[in-house]
N, CA, C and O of each residue as an XYZ file, in Angstrom:
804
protein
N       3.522    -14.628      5.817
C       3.483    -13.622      6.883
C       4.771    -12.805      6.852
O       5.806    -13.457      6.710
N       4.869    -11.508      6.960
C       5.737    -10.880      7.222
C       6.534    -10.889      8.151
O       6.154    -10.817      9.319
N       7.807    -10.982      7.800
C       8.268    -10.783      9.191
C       9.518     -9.723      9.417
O      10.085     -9.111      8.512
N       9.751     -9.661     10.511
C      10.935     -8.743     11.014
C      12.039     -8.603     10.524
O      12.763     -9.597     10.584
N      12.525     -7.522      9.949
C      13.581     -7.548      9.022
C      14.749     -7.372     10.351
O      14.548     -7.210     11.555
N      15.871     -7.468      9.660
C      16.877     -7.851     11.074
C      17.795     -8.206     10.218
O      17.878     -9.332      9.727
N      19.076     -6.590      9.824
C      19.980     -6.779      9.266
C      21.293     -7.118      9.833
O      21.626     -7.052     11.016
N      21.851     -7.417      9.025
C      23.053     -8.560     10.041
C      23.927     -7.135     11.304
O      24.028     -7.221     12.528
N      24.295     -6.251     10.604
C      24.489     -4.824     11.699
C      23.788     -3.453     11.322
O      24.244     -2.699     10.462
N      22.526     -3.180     12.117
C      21.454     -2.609     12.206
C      22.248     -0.816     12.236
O      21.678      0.141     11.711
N      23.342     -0.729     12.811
C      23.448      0.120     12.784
C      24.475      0.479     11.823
O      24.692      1.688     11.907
N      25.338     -0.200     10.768
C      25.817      0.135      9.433
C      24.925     -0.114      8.486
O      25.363      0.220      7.386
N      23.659     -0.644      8.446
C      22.536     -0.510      7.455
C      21.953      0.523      7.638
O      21.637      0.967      6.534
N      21.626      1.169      8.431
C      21.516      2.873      8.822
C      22.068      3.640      8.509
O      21.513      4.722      8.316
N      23.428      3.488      8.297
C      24.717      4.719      8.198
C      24.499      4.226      6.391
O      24.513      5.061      5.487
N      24.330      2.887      6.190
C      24.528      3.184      4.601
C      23.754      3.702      4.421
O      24.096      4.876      4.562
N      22.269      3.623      4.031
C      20.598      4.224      4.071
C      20.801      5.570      4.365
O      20.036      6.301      3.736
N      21.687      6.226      5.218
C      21.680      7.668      5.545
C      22.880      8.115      4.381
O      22.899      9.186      3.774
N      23.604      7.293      4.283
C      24.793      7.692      3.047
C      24.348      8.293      2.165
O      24.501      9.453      1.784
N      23.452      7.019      1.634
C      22.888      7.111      0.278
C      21.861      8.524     -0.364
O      21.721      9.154     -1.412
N      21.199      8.488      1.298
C      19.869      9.952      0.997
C      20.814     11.002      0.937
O      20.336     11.953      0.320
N      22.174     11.242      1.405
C      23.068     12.221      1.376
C      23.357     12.718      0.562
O      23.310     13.923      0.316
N      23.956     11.318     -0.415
C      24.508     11.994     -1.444
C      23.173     12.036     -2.378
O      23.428     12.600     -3.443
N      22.241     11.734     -2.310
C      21.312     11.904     -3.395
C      20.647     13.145     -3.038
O      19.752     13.462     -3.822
N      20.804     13.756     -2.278
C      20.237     15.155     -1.657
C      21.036     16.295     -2.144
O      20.559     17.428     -2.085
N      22.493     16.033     -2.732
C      23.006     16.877     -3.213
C      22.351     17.042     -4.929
O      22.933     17.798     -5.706
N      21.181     16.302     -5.349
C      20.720     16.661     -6.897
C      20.443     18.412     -7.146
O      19.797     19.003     -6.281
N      20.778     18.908     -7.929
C      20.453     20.260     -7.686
C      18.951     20.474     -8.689
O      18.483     21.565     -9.013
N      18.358     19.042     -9.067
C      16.819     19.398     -9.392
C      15.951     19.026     -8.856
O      16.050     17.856     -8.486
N      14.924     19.608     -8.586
C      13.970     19.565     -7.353
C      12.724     19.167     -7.831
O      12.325     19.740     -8.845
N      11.979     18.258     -7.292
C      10.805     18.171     -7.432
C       9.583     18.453     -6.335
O       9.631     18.258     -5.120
N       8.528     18.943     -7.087
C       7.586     19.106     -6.222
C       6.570     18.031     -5.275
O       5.583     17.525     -5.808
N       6.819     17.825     -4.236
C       6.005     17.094     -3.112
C       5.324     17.173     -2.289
O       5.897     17.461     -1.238
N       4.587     17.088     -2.238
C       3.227     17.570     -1.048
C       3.583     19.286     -0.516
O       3.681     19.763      0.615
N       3.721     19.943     -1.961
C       4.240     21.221     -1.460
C       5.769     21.451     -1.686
O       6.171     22.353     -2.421
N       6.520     20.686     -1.090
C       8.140     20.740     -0.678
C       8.638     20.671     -1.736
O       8.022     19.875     -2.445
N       9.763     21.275     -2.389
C      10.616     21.250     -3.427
C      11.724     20.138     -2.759
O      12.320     20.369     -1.706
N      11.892     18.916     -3.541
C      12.849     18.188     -2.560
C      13.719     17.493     -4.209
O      13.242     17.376     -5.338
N      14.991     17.186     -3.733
C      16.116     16.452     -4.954
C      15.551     15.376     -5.081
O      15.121     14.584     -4.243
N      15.565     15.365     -6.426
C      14.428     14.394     -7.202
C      15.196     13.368     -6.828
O      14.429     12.557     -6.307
N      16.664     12.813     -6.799
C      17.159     11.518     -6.564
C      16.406     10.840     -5.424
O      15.836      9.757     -5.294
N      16.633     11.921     -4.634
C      16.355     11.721     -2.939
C      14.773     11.387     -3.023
O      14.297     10.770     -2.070
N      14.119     11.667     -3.853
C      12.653     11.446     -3.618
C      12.663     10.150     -4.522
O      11.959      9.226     -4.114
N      13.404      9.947     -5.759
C      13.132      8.460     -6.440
C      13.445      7.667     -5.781
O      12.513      6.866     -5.700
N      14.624      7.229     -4.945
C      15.352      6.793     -4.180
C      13.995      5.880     -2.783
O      13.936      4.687     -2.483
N      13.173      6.999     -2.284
C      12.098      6.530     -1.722
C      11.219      6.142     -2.021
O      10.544      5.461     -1.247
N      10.888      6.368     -3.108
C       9.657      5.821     -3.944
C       9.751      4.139     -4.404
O       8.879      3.285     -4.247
N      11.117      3.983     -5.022
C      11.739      3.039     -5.076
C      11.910      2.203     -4.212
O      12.035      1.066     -4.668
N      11.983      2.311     -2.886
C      12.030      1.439     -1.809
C      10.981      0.981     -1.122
O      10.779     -0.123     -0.615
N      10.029      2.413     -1.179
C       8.819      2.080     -1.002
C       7.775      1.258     -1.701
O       6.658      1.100     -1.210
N       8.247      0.576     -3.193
C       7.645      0.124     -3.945
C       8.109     -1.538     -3.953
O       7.415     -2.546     -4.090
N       9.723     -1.358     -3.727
C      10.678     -2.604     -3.224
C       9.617     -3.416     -2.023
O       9.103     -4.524     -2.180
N       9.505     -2.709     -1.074
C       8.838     -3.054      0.018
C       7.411     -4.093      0.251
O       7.133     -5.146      0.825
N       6.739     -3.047     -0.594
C       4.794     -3.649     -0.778
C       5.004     -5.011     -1.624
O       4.245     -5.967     -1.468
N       5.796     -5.026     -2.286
C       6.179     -6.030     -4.113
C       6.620     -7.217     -3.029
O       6.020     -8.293     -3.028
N       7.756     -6.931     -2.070
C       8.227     -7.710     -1.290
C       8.842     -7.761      0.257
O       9.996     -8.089      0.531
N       7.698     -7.318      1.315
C       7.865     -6.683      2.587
C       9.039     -7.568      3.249
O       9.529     -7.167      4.304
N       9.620     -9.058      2.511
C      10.347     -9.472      3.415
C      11.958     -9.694      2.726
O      12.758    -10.606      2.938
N      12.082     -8.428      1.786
C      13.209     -8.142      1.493
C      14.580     -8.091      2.066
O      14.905     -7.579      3.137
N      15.466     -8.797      1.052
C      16.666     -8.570      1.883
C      17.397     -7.691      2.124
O      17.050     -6.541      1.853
N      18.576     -7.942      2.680
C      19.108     -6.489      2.907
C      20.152     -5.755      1.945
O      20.762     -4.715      2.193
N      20.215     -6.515      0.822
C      21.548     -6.416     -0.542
C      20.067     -5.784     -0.871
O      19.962     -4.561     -0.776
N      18.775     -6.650     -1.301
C      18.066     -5.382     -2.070
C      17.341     -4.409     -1.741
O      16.640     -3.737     -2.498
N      17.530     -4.241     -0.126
C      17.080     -3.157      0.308
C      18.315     -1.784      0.127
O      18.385     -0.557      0.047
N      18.958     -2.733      0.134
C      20.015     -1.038      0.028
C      20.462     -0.865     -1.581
O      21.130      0.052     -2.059
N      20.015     -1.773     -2.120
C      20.356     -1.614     -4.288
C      19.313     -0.493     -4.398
O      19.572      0.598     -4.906
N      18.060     -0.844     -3.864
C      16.587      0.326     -3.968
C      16.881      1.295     -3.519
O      16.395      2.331     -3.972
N      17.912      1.325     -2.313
C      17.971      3.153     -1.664
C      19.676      3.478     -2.494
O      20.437      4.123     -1.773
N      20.190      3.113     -3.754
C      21.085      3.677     -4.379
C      20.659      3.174     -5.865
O      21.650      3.104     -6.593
N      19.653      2.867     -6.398
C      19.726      2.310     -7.600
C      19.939      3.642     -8.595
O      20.361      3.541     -9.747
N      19.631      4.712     -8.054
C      20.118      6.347     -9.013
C      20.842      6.919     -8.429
O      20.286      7.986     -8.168
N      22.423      6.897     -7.752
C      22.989      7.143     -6.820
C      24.098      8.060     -7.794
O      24.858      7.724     -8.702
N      23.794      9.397     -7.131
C      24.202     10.553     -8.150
C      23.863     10.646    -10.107
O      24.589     10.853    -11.078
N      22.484     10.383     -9.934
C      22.043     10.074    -11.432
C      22.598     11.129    -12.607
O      23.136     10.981    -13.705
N      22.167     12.314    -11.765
C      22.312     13.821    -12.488
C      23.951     14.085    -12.929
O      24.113     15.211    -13.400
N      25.042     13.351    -12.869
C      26.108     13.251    -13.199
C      26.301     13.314    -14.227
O      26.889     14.260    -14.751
N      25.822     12.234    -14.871
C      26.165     11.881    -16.708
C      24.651     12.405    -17.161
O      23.685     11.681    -16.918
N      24.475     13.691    -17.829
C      23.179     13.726    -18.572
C      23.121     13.326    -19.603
O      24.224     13.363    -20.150
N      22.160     12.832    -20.353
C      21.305     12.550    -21.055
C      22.300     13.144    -22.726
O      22.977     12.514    -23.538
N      22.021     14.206    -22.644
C      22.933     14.991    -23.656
C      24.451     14.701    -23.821
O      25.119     15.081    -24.783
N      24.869     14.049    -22.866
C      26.296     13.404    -22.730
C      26.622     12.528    -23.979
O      27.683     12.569    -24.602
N      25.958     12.033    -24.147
C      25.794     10.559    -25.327
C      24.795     11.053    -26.718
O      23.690     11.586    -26.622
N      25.474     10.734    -27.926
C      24.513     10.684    -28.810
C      22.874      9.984    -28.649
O      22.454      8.897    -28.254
N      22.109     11.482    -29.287
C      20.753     11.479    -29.460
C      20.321     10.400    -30.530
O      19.730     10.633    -31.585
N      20.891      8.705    -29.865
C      20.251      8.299    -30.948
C      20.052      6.596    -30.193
O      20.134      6.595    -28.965
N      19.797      5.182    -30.889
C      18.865      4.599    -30.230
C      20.443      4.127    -29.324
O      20.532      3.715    -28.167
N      21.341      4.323    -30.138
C      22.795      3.889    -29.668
C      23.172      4.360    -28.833
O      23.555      3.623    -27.924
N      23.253      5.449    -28.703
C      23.637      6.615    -27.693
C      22.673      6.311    -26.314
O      23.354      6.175    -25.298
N      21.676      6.224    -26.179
C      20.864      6.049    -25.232
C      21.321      4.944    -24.557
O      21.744      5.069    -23.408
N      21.287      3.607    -25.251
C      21.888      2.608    -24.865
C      23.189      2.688    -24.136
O      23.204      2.194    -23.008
N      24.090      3.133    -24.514
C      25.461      3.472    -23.871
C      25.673      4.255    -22.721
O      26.564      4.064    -21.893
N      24.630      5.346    -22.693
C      24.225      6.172    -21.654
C      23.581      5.457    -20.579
O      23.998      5.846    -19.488
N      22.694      4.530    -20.502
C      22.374      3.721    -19.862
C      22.932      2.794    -19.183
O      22.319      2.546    -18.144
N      24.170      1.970    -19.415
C      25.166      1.679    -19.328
C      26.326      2.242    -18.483
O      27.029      1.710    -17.624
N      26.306      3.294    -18.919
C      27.131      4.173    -18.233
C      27.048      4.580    -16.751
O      27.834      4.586    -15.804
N      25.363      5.021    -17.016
C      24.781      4.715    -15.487
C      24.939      3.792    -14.535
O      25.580      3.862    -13.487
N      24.241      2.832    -15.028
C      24.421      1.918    -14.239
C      25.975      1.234    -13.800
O      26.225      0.450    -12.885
N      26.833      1.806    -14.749
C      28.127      1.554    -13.971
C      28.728      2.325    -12.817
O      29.538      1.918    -11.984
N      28.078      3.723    -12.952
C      28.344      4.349    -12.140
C      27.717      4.720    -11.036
O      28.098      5.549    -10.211
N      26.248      3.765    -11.038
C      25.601      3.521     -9.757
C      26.551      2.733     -8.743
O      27.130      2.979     -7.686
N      26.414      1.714     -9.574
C      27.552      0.063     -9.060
C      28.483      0.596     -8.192
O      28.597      0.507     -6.970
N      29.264      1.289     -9.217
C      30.906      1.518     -8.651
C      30.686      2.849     -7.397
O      31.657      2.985     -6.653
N      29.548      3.748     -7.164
C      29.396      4.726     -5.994
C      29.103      3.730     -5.046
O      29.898      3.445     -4.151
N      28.078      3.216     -5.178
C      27.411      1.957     -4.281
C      28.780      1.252     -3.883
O      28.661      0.405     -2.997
N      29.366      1.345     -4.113
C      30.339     -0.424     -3.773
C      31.489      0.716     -2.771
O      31.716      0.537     -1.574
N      31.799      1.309     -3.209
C      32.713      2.596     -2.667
C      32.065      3.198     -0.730
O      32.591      3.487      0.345
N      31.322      3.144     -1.042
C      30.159      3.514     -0.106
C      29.828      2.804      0.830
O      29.960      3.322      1.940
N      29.213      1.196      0.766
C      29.231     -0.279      1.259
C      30.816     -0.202      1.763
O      30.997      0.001      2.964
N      31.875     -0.343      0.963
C      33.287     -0.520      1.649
C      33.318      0.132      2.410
O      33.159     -0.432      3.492
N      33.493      1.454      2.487
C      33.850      2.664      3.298
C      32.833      1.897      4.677
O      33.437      1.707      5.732
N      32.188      1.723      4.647
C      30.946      0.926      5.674
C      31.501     -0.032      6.420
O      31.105     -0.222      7.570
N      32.624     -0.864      5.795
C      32.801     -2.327      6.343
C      31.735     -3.381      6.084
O      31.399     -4.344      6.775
N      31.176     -2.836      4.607
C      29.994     -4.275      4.322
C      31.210     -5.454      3.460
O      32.166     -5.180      2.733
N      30.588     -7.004      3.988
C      31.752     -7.894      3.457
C      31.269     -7.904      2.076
O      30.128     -7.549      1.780
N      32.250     -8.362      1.125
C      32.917     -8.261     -0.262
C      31.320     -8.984     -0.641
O      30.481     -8.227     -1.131
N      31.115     -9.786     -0.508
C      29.460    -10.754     -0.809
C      28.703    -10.244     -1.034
O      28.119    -10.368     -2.111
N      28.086     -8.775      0.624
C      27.207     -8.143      0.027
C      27.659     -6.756     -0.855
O      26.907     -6.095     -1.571
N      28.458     -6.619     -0.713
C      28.851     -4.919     -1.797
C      28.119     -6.104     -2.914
O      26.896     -6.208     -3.002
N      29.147     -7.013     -3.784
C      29.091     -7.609     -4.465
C      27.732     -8.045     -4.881
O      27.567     -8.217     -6.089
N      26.666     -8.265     -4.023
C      25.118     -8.610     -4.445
C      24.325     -6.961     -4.869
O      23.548     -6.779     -5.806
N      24.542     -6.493     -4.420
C      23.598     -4.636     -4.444
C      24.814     -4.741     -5.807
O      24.499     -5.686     -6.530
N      25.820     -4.170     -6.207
C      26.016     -4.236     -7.264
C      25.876     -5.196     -8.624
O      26.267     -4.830     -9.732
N      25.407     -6.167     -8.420
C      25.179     -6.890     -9.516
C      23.304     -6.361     -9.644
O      22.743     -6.096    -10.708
N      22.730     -6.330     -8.423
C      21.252     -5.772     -8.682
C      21.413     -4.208     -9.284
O      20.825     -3.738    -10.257
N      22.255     -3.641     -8.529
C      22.670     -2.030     -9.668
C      22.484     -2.192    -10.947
O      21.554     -1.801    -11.651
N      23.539     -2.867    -11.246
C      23.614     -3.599    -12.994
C      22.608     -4.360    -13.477
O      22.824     -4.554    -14.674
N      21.684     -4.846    -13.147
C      20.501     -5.685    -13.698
C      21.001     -6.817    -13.997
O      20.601     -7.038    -15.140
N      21.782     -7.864    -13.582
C      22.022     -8.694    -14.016
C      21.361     -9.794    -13.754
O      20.815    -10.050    -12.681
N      21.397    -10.706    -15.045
C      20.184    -12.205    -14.852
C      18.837    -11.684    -14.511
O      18.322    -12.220    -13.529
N      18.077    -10.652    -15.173
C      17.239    -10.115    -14.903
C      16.113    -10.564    -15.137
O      15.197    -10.016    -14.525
N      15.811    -11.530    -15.941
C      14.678    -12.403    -15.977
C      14.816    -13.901    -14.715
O      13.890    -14.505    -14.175
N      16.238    -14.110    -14.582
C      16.294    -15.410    -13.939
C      16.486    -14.962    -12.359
O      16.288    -15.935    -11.632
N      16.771    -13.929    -11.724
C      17.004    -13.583    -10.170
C      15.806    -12.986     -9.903
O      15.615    -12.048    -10.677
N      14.870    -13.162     -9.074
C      13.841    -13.001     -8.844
C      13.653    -11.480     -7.669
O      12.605    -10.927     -7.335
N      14.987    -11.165     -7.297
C      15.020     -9.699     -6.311
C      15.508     -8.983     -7.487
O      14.955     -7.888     -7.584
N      16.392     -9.233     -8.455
C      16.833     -8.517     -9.577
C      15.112     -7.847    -10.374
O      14.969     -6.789    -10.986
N      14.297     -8.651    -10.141
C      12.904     -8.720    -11.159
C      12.318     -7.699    -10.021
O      11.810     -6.654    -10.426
N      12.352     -7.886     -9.002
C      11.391     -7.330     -7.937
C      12.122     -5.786     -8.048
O      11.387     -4.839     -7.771
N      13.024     -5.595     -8.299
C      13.858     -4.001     -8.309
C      12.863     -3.881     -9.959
O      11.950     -3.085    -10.175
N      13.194     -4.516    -10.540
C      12.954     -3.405    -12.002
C      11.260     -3.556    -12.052
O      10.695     -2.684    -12.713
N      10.312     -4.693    -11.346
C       9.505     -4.002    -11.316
C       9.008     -3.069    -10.858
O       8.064     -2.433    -11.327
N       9.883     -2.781     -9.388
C       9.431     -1.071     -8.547
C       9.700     -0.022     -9.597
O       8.896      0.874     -9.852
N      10.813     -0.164    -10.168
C      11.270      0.720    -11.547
C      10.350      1.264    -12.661
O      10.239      2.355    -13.220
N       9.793      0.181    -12.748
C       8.423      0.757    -13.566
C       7.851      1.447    -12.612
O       8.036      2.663    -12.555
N       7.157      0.874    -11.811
C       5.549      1.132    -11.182
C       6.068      2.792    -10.895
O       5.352      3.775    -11.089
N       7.636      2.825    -10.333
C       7.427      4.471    -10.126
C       7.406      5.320    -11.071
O       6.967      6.462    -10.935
N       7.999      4.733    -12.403
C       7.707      5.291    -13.530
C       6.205      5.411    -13.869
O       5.811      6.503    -14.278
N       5.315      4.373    -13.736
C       4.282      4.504    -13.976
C       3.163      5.916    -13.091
O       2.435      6.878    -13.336
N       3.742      5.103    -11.981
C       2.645      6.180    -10.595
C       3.114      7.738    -10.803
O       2.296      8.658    -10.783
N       4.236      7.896    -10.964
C       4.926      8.950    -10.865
C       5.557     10.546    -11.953
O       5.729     11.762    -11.870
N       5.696      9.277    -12.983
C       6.641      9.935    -14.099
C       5.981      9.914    -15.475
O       6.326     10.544    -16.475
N       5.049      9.137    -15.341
C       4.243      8.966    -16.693
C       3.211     10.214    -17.124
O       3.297     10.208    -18.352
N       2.482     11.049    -16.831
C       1.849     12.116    -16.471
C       2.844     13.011    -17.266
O       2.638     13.198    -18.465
N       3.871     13.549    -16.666
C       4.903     14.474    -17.265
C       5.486     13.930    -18.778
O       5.517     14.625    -19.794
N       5.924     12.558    -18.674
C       6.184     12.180    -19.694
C       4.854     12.450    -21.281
O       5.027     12.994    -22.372
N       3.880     11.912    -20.795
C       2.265     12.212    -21.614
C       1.946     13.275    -22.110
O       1.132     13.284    -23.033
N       2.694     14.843    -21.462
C       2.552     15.822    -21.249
C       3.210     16.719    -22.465
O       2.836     17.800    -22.921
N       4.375     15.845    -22.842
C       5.202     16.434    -23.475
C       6.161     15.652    -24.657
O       7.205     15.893    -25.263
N       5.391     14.829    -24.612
C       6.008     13.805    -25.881
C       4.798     12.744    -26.717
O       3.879     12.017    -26.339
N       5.409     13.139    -28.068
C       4.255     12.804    -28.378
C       3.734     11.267    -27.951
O       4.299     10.579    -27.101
N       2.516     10.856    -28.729
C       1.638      9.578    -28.165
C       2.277      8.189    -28.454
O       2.376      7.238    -27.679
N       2.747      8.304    -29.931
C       3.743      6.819    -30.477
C       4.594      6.651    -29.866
O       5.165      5.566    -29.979
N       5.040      7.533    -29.024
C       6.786      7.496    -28.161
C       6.024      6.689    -26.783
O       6.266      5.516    -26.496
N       5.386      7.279    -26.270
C       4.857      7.346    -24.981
C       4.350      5.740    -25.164
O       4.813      4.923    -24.368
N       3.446      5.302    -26.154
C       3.422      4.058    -26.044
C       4.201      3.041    -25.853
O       4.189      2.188    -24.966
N       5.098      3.239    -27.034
C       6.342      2.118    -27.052
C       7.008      2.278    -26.149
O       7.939      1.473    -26.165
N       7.040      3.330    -24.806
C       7.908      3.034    -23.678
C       7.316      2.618    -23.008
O       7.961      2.341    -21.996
N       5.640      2.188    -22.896
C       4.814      1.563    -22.015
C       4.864      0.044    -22.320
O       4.419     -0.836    -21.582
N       5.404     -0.112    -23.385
C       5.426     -1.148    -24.177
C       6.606     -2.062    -23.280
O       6.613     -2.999    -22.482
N       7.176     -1.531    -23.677
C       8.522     -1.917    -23.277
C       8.708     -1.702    -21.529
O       9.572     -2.501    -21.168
N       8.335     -1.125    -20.682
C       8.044     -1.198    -19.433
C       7.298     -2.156    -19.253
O       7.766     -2.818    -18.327
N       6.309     -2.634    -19.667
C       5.583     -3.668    -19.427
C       6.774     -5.071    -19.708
O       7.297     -5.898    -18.961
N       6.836     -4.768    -21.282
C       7.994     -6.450    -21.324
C       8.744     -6.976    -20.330
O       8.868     -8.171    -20.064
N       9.429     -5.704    -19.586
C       9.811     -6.276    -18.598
C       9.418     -6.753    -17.033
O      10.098     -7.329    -16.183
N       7.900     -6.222    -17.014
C       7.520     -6.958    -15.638
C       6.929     -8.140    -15.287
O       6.205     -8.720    -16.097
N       7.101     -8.506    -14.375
C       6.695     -9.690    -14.238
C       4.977     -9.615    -14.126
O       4.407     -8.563    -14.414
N       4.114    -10.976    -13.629
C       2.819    -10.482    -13.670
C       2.221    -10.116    -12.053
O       1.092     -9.726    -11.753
N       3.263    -10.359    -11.253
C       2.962     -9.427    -10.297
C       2.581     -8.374    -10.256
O       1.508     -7.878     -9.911
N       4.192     -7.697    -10.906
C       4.446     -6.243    -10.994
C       3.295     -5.144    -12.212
O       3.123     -3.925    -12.246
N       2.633     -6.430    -13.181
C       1.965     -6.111    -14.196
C       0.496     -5.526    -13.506
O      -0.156     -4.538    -13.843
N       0.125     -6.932    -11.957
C      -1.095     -6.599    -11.421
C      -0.996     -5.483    -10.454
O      -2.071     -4.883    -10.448
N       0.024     -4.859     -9.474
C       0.551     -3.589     -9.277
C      -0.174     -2.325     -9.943
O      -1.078     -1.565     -9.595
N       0.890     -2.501    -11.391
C       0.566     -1.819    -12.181
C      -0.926     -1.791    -12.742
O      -1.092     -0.668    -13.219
N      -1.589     -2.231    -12.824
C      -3.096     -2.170    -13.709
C      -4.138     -1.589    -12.105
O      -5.186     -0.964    -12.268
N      -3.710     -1.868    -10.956
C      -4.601     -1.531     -9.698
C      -4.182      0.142     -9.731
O      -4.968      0.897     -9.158
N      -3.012      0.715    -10.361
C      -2.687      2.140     -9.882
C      -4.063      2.906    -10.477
O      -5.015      2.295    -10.963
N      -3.985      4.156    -10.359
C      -5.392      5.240    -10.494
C      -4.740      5.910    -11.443
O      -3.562      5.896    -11.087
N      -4.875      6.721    -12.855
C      -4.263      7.184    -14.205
C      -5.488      7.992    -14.645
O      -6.609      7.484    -14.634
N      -5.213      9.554    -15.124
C      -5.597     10.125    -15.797
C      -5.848      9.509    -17.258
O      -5.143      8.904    -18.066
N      -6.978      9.878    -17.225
C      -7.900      9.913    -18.402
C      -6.573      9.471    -19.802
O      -6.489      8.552    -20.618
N      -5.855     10.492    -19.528
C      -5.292     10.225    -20.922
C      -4.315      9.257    -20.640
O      -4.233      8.401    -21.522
N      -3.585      9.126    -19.739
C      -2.755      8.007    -19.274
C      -3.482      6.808    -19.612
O      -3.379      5.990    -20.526
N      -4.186      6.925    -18.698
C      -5.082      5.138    -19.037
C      -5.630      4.893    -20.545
O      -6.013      3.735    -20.714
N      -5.747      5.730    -21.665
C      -6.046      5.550    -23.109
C      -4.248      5.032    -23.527
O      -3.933      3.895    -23.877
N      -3.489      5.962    -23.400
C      -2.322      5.403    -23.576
C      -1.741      3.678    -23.198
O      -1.161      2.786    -23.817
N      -2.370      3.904    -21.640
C      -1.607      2.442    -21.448
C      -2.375      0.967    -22.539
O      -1.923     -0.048    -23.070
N      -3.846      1.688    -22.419
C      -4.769      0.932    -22.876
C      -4.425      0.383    -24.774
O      -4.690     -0.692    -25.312
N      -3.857      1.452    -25.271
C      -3.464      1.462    -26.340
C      -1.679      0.764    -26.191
O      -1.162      0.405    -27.249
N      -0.976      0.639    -25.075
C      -0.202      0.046    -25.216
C      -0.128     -1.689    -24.951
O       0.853     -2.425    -25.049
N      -1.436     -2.001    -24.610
C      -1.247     -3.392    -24.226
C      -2.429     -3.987    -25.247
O      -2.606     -5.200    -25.354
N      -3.161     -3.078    -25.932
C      -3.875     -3.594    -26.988
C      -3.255     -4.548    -27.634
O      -3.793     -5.090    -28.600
């Protein structure tokens, strides 16, 4: 049964949660939403939590607030920053996530959150023990699914089919079979669902 979430101070889990949409509202790329052009951080950011949530409505409060900063100023380090290659990506990735961690933890302090929890939302920033922490697993499976529900379509759109697989591939390796049954209940265009279908063949 679900129950009542009830963070230890209700009203600095607010001020962080409002932090976080702040600075992710400053993305200067926009995506389209029920109409609204809104900063894509600011919209992953919800999607992400919203996915945190259903996976696990009686979430805590380190991974409720890792989900509302896990891309916390993403648009910083682009993509093009790092060599175009399997290395470069890797490092870029990395990079990120250090610099989720270290905004997040900056942010939490400035808050007066104790050293424990900064310290838990940043180790979930970083993915760490990611097969063995089970809220660490519950973040990267929302990670997919919004990739999946969300981002896969555009991705399909514009890259070819061998690419598109092996990242379905590899999104999958990492979910659990929760996050796997999630994933297989979502609704997918025609060509999406040949893709995924061809990725779990």
């Amino acid at each position: 049964m679900e129950q009542t979430f009830r963070p230890d101070n209700a009203a600095r889990f607010r001020a962080a949660l409002e932090k976080f949409d702040e600075t992710n509202a400053q993305d200067p790329h926009l995506e389209l939403v029920g109409g609204e052009r809104r900063p894509r951080e600011l919209v992953h950011a919800e999607r992400l939590t919203e996915w945190v949530l259903r996976l696990n409505p009686n979430a805590s409060e380190a991974l409720r607030l890792a989900a509302r900063c896990q891309h916390l100023r993403r648009w910083e380090i682009p993509r093009q920053s790092y060599a175009m290659t399997r290395e470069g990506y890797l490092e870029w990735r990395e990079a990120l996530k250090r610099m989720h961690a270290d905004l997040s933890g900056a942010i939490l302090r400035n808050l007066s959150y104790p050293e424990p929890t900064i310290d838990r939302v940043q180790s979930l920033n970083l993915k760490r023990n990611l097969k063995q922490d089970p809220e660490c697993q519950t973040l990267e499976d929302a990670l997919c699914l919004v990739f999946l529900e969300h981002q896969l379509p555009e991705l399909a759109a514009k890259t070819p089919d061998d690419k598109v697989i092996t990242a379905l591939k590899k999104s999958w390796a990492k979910m659990s079979p929760q996050g796997r049954e999630a994933a297989l209940a979502l609704r997918y265009g025609e060509r999406e669902q040949n893709l995924l279908r061809a990725a779990l063949a």
